[in-house]
C-alpha positions as CSV (number, residue, x, y, z in Angstrom):
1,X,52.6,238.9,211.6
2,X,49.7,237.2,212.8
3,X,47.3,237.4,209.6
4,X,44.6,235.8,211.5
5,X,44.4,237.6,214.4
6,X,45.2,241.4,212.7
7,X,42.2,240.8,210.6
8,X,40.2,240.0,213.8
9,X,41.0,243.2,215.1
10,X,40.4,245.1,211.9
11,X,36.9,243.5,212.0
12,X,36.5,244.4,215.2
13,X,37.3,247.8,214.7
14,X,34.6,248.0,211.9
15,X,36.6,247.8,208.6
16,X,34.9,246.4,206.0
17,X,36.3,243.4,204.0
18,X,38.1,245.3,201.3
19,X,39.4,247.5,204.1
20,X,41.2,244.7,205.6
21,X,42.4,242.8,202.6
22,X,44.1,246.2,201.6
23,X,45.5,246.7,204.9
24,X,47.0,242.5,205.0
25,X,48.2,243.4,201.7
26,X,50.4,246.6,202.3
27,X,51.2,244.7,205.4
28,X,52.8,242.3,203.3
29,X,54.6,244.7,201.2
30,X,56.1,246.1,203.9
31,X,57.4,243.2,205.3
32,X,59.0,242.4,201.9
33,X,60.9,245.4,201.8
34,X,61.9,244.8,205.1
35,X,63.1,241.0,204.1
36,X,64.7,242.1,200.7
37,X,66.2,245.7,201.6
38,X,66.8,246.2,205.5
39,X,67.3,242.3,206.0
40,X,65.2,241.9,208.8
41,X,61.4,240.9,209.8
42,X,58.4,242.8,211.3
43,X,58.9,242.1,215.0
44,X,62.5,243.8,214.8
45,X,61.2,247.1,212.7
46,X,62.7,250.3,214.0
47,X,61.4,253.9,213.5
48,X,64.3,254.3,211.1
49,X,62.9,251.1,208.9
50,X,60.0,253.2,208.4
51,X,61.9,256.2,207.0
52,X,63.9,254.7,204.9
53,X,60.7,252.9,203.7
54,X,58.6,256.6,203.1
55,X,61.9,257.5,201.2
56,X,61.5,254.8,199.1
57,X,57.7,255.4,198.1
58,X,58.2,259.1,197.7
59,X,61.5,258.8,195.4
60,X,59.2,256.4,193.4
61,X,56.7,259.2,193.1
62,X,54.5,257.3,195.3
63,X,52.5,258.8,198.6
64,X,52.9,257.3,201.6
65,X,50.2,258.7,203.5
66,X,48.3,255.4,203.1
67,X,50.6,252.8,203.5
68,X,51.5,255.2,206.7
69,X,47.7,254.6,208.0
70,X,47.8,251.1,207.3
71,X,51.1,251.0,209.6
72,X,49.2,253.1,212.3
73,X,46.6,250.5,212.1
74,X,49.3,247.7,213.0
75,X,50.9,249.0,215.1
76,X,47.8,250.0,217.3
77,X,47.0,246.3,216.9
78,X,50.3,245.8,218.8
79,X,49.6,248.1,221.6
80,X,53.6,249.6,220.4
81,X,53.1,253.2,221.1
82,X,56.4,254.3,220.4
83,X,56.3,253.2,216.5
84,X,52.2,254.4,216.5
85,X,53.1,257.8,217.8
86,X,56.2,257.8,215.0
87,X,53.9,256.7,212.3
88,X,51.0,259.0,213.0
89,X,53.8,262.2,212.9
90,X,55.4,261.1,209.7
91,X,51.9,260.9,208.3
């Protein structure tokens, strides 16, 4: 992930600076899960990463609703419409 530049577009897109540390953060989070349980890094994340990772929050009791909006918001960054359009459904 390009920190710098993702919260350059956040700005951009008018989020305020809360708004954008959340969104680095849960951007972050994700990624650790993808390091620790899928073995992988962001570039190589596939629509079924992101299941398994809303199965994960939602058997801990957890909603994924925002950590799914803080996806969309990445992967619109990325211009990667096939994981946008998967993460905007599963929301």
């Amino acid at each position: 992930m390009n920190e710098e530049d993702f919260r350059k577009y956040l700005k951009r897109e008018g989020k305020k600076p809360h708004v954008v540390d959340r969104n680095v953060n849960v951007l972050k989070d994700f990624m650790s899960y993808l390091q620790e349980k899928r073995k992988k890094n962001l570039e190589a994340v596939t629509t079924d990463d992101i299941d398994a990772f809303v199965f994960e929050l939602e058997s801990k009791k957890q909603s994924a609703k925002g950590y799914l909006y803080i996806l969309m918001n990445y992967f619109h960054f990325l211009d990667n419409k096939e994981l946008l359009q998967h993460t905007s459904f599963k929301r």
